[in-house]
N, C-alpha and C positions, 0 to 999 in steps of 0.2 A: 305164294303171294309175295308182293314187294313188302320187302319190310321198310317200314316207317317208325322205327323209331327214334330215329335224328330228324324228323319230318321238317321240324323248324331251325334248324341249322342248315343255313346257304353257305356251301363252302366246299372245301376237295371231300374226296372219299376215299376210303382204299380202293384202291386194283384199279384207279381212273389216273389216267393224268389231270394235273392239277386243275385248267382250266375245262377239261371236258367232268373229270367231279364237280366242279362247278353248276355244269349243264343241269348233268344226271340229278343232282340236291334240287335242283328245278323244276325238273323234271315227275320227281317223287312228291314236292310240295302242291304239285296242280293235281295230278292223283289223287292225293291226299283228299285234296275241297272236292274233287270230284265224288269219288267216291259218295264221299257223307253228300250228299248231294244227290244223290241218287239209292240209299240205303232204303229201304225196304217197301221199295216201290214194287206192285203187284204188276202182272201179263197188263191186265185193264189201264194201269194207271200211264204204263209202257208206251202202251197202243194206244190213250186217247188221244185226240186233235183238240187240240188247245184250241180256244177261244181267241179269233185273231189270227190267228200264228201259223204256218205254214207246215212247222217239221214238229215229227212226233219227240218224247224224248228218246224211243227208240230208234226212232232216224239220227237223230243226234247222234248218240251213241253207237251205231255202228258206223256213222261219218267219220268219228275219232278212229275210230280203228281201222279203217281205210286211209284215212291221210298220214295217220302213224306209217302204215304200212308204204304209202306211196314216198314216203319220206323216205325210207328205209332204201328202198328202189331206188330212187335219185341219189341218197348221198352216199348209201354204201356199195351197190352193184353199178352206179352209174347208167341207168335207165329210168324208163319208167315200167308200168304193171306188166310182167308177165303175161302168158298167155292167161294161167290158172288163178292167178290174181286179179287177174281183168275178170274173170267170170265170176269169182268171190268177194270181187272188192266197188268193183267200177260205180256199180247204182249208186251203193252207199255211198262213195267220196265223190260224187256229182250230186247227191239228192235227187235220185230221178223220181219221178212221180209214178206210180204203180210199182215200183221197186219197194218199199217200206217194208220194212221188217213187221210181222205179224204173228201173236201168239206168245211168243218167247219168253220166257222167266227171265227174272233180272242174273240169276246164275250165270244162264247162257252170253250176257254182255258180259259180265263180268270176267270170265274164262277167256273170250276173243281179244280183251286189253290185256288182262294180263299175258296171255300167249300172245303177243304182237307187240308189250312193252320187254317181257323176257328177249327178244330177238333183237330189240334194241338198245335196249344195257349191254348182252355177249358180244356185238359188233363194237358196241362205244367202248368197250374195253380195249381191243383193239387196235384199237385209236390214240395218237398223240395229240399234243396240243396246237401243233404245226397244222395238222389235219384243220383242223377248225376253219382254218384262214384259206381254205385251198378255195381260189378263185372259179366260182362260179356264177351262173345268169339266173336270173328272176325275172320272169314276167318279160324278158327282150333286156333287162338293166343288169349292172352291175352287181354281183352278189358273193357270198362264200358259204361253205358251210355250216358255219354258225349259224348264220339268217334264215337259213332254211331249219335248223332245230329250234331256232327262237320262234319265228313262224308258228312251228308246228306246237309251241308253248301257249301262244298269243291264243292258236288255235282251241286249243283245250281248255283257257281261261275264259274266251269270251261264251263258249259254248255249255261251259258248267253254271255262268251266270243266267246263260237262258233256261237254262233244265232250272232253277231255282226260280227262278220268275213264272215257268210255266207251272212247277209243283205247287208255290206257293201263292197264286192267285188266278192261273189261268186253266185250269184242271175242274170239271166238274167235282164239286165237294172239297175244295182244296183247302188247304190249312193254311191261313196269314202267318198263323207260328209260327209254322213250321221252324226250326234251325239250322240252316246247312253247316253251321260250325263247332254243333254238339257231337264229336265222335270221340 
């Protein structure tokens, strides 16, 4: 499991270059709220259809793990999904409808980030801080690879806000308490 224990230090790290340890402290920080944010939610609680709301929290959650993944693709192999990726990943990072994930323990998310963030630290190691800036396109626009890890940042921050708003008021039986930042 990624360790977190500098979770709230934004800054380099070892075995990073300085500005991609920047990233990766980022990176661990939205894990972090994630996580507690999704702690010990049950198969049922996974798979209910929120009140309102279009995507389960476990559509959510294997979205993240596809867009990590398709992130991965673009900035480090220079493509996008694979053959075998496409078949493992595609519904999830589209949200296809009939594609939802069903059934699944929160384990099983669990094991897919961290095995799809592990792949992402060993590459960003890799990596200088020149890397960062290497000129690429977004959406038809101007872009670099940074933009596309900040992206995929943005991604995971706005999407741990929805899994909290979905556990704690849109979930049959849900708990207004609840704490996403008790962990």
């Amino acid at each position: 499991m990624t360790d977190f224990e500098d979770v709230f230090v934004i800054g380099e790290r070892d075995d990073y270059a300085p500005k991609v340890g920047l990233l990766v402290s980022m990176l661990m920080n939205s894990r972090h709220y994630l996580l507690s944010a999704i702690r010990d939610l049950s198969a049922a609680e996974l798979d209910a259809q929120p009140q309102g709301a279009n995507n389960t929290i476990a559509a959510l959650l294997s979205h993240l793990a596809a867009a990590e993944t398709m992130f991965q693709a673009i900035t480090f192999h220079g493509r996008r999904f694979n053959e075998a990726e496409q078949a493992r990943w595609e519904g999830a990072f589209r949200f296809e409808k009939g594609n939802e994930p069903k059934g699944r323990v929160l384990e099983s998310y669990l094991q897919d980030l961290e095995e799809v963030r592990q792949k992402t630290l060993t590459e960003l190691k890799k990596r200088d801080d020149n890397w960062l800036e290497t000129p690429m396109t977004f959406a038809g626009r101007k872009a670099n690879m940074h933009y596309y890890w900040f992206h995929y940042l943005q991604d995971e921050v706005r999407h741990t806000g929805q899994i909290i708003l979905i556990r704690k008021h849109l979930l049959p039986g849900s708990d207004a308490s609840f704490d996403p930042y008790n962990l």
